[in-house]
N, C-alpha and C positions, 0 to 999 in steps of 0.2 A: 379354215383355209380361205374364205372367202374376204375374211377383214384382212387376212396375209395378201393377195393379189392385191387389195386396195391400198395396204400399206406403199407394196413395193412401186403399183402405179402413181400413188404420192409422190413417192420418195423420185423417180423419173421424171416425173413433171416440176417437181422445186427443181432439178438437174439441169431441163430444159430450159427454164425459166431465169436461170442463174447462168447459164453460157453465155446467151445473148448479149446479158450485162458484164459479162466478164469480157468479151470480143470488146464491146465498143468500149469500154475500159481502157483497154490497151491498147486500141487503136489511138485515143485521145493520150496517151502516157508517150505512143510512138510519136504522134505528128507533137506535144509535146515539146520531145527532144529532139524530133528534126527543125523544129523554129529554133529551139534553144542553140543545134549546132550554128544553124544561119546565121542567126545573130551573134554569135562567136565569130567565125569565119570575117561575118562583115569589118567586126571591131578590129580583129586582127589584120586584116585587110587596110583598117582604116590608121592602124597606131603605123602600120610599116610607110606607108605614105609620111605621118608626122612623122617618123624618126629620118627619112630621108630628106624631108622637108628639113628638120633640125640640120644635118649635115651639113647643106646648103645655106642653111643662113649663119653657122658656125664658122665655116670657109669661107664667106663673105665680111665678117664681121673680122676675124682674122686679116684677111688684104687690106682692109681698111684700116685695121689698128697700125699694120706694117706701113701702109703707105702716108698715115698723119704721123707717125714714128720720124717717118725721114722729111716729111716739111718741117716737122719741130725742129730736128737737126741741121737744118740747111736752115731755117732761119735763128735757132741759136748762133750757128757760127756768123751769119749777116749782121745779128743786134752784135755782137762781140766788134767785129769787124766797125759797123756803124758806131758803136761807142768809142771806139777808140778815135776816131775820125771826130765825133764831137766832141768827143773832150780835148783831145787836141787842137781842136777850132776854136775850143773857147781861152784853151790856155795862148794859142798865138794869137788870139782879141788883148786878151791883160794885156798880156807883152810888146806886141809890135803893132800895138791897134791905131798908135798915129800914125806908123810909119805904111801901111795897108791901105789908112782911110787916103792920106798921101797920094801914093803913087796910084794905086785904083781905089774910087772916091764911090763907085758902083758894086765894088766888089763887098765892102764891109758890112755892109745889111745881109745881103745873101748871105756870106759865110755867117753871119750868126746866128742868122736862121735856117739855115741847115745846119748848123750842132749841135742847135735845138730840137730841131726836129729829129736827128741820128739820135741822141742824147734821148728822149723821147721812146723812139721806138725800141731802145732798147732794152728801156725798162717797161713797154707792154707785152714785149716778148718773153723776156723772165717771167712774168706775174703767170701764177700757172690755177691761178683760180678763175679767169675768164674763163665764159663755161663753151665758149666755140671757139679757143685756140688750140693750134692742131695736137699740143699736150696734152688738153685735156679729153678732146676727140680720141686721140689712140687711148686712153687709159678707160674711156668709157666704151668701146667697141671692143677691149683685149677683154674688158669685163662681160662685156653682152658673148664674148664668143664661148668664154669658159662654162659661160649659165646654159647656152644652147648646149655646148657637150655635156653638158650635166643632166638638161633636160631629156636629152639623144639618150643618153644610159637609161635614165628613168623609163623609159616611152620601153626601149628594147629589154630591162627587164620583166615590166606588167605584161609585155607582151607574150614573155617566153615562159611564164610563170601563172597567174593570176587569169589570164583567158582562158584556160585548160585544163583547170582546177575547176572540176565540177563540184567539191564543196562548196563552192563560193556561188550563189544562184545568181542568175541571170539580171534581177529587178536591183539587187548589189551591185552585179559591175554596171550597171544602164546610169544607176543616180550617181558614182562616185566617177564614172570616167567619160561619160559622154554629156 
C-alpha cells in the first residue's frame, strides 16, 4: 500500500508538472494566432487601399486615353484639312506660279512654304509610331487602364480568398505578397 500512495503521488506530481507546460503552451498557440489574425487583418486592410488605389488610376488612365482619343481626332481632321490646302498650294505653284509670282511677287515664297509646311504636317500626324503623338498616348493609357482593372480583380480576389485561408501560413503570404 505504501508504494501505491507513492505511485499515485507520482503520477499527480508529472500531472502538475505537465499543466503548467500545457497552459503556457497554449498561451503561446493563442497570442500565436492573435499575431497571425493581425497580420491578416493588416494585409487585408492594406490590398483594399491597392484595389481602390487601382480604381483610381484605372479611371484616370481611362480620361486620358478618351481625352488623346479626341486630339488625335481633331487633329486627323486639321492634317486632312491642311493637306488638302497644301497640295493645292503646290498644284496652283505648277500652274499659275508666274502669274502669282506677277501680280503678288511677296505672296509666292509664303505660299510655298506653307504647303510645305500643311504638306508636312500632315504626314506627322498620320505617322502613328511617334511615341508622344496623341495616337499613340490614347493606345498606351487605354492599355495601362485595362492592366489596372486587371490588377484591381487580382488585388480583390487574393484578398477575398488567399488572406483567410488559414491553410496557407502566414511566412507564405508575407514573401509572396508584401
Amino acid at each position: 500500500m505504501g508504494s501505491q500512495i507513492s505511485r499515485n503521488d507520482q503520477d499527480r506530481r508529472e500531472k502538475l508538472e505537465k499543466e503548467p507546460r500545457k497552459m503556457e503552451d497554449s498561451l503561446k498557440v493563442k497570442s500565436k494566432a492573435h499575431d497571425d489574425q493581425k497580420r491578416r487583418e493588416k494585409l487585408e486592410e492594406e490590398l483594399k487601399k491597392m484595389e481602390d488605389s487601382l480604381k483610381v488610376k484605372s479611371k484616370a488612365h481611362y480620361i486620358s486615353s478618351e481625352f488623346y482619343s479626341q486630339w488625335d481626332i481633331k487633329l486627323q481632321y486639321a492634317s486632312y484639312i491642311t493637306g488638302m490646302l497644301g497640295t493645292s498650294g503646290g498644284f496652283f505653284s505648277k500652274f499659275a506660279w508666274k502669274t502669282i509670282a506677277q501680280n503678288y511677287p511677296r505672296l509666292g515664297p509664303v505660299a510655298a512654304s506653307t504647303a510645305a509646311t500643311m504638306s508636312l504636317f500632315a504626314v506627322l500626324v498620320n505617322i502613328r509610331i511617334l511615341p508622344y503623338s496623341p495616337a499613340a498616348l490614347h493606345e498606351v493609357h487605354f492599355a495601362s487602364g485595362i492592366e489596372c482593372q486587371y490588377l484591381k480583380r487580382r488585388v480583390r480576389f487574393f484578398a477575398k480568398t488567399d488572406v483567410w485561408n488559414m491553410d496557407i501560413p502566414w511566412t507564405t503570404l508575407a514573401s509572396t505578397y508584401e
